[in-house]
N, C-alpha and C positions, 0 to 999 in steps of 0.2 A: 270686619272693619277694613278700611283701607289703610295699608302699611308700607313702611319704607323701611329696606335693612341695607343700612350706609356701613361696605364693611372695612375693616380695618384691615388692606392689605398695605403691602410695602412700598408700592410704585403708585398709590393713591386713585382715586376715580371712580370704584364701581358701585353702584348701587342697585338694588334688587327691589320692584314694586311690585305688589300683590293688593288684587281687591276680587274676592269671592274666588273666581277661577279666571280669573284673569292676572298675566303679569306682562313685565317689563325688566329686560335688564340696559342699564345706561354704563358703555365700554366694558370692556373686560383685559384685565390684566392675562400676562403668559407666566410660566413658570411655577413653583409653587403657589402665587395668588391662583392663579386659574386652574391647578386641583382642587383649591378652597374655595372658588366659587364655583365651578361644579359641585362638589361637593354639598353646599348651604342650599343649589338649586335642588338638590334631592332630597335632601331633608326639609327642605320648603312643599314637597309634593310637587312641584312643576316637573309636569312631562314634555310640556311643550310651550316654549317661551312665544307669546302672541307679538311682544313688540320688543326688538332688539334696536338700540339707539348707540352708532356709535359717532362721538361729538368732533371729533379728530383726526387728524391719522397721524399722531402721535403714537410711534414707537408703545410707547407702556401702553396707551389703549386697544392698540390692536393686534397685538402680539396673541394674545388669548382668543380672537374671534372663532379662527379655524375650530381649534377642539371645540369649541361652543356649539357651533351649527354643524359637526359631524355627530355629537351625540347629544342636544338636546335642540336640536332642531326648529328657528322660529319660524312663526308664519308670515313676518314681516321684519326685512332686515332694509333699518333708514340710516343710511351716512350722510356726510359733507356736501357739499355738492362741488370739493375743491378738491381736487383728484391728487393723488400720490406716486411719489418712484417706488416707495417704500416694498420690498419684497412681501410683507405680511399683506399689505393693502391690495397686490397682484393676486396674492392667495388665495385670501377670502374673496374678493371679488369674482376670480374664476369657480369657484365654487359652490357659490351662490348667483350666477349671473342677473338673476332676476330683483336685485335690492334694487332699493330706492334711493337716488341721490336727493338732496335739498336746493335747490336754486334759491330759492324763497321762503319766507314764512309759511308755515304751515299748521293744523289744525286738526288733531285725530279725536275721535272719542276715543275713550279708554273705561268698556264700561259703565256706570254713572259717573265717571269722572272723564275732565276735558281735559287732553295734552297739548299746550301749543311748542312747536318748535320754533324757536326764534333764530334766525341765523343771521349775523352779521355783513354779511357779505356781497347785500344786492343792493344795494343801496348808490350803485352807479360810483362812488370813491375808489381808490385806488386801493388794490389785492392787497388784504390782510395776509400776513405770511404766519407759517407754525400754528401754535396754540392759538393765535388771536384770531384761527378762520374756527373756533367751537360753534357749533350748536347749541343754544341753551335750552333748556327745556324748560318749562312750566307747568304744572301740573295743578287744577282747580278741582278740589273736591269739594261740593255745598259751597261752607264759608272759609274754608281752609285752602291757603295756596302754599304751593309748596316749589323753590325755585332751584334747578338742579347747574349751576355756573361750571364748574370743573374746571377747566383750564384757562375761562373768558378772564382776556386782563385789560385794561386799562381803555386800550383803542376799539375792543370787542365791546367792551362796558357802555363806550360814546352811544356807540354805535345802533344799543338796542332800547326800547320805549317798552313800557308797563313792565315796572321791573317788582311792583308793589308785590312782595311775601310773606309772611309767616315767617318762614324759613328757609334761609340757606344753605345750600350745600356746595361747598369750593371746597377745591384744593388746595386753595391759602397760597399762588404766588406770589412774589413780592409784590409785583405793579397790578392785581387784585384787590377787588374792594376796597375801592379809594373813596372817600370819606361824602363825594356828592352822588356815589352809588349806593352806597349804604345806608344815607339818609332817602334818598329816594323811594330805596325798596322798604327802609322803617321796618324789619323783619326785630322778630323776638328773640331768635335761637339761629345762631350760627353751625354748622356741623364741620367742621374740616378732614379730609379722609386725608392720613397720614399726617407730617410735619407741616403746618404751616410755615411760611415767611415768618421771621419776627415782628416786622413792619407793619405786617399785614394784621397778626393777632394783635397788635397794640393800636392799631386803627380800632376794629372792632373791641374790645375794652374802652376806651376811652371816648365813646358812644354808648358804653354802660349795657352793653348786650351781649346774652349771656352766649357759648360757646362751650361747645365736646372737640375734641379731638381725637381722635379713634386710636392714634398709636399711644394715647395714653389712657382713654378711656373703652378702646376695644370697640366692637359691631355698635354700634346707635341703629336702636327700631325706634322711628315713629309709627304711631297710629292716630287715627280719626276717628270719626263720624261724621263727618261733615256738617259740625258743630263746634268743637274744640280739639283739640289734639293733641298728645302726651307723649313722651321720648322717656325713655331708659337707654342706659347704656349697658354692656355687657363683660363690662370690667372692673373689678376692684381698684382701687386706688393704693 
């Protein structure tokens, strides 16, 4: 099946795709998070990450990249196409010299399933700054869509068209999922990695859809079939 394991680290963001022998990791946190997802990538069997996505260059996103690609190595690493001072973002990038920026929308197979990356930022307006230059990703598997927000808020949100999901996965900021994005995308199941906004989880409630949060409900796997699709979470209550 095709799977999504949304984990619950502390600085929020990362998720891990797998379908057959293929995967994806979307940012990766530093410091303890990024033992624990090295970590999950091994006990996952991934030797070799095919699609490394990272949406930001947000500090907590790419703090983790370095150890990533010195020991698990992808065959494609796709960033921003909005470049950074940030010393993590010099790293990885010397490192890797051969990634892939984003100028544009873009379109990967992944698989039987199709990745679109949507990025905000070309649309001839004026430079999104911080968070609001993310990457969003989308992911269409059969009848299943599955849409990966992270840090997109408000002006990222304007910004992007087919936003229709299943499922969301953000980081719950405040100025996130405002109420004509949410109805838009008509998604069933919220995921939020780590704390959401207040603001935010009571937007989504009060649109009566339903919603995990991993720092209280731990790792969220979905799975497909490219038919229907099912989540657990991996914590007690």
């Amino acid at each position: 099946k095709f799977a999504i394991y949304v984990m619950d680290t502390s600085k929020k963001g990362t998720s891990i795709i797998t379908l057959n022998n293929n995967s994806m990791l979307i940012n990766a946190q530093g410091g303890s998070d990024g033992l624990r997802i090295l970590k999950t990538i091994k006990n996952l069997g991934i030797n070799s990450i095919d699609l490394f996505i990272v949406t930001n260059d947000n500090t907590d996103n790419i703090e983790g990249v370095t150890p990533i690609l010195l020991r698990v190595p992808p065959k494609e690493l796709i960033h921003s196409g909005v470049g950074s001072s940030s010393p993590y973002y010099k790293q990885y990038t010397s490192i890797f010299p051969n990634s892939t920026t984003l100028p544009s929308d873009k379109i990967i197979g992944f698989e039987s399933a199709i990745a679109y990356l949507i990025v905000p930022y070309d649309d001839g307006l004026p430079t999104l700054l911080g968070d609001e230059s993310s990457v969003v990703v989308k992911l269409n598997y059969g009848d299943n869509k599955f849409l990966f927000t992270t840090d997109c808020g408000i002006d990222c949100e304007t910004r992007i068209t087919d936003v229709q999901a299943d499922v969301i996965i953000s980081n719950g900021g405040c100025n996130s999922l405002n109420y004509g994005f949410l109805k838009d995308a008509n998604a069933q199941l919220v995921v939020f990695s780590g704390n959401p906004c207040a603001e935010t989880l009571e937007r989504v409630k009060s649109l009566d859809v339903k919603y995990l949060v991993t720092s209280i409900d731990g790792d969220v796997i979905i799975t497909s079939d490219g038919i229907s699709y099912e989540y657990r979470n991996l914590k007690s209550k």
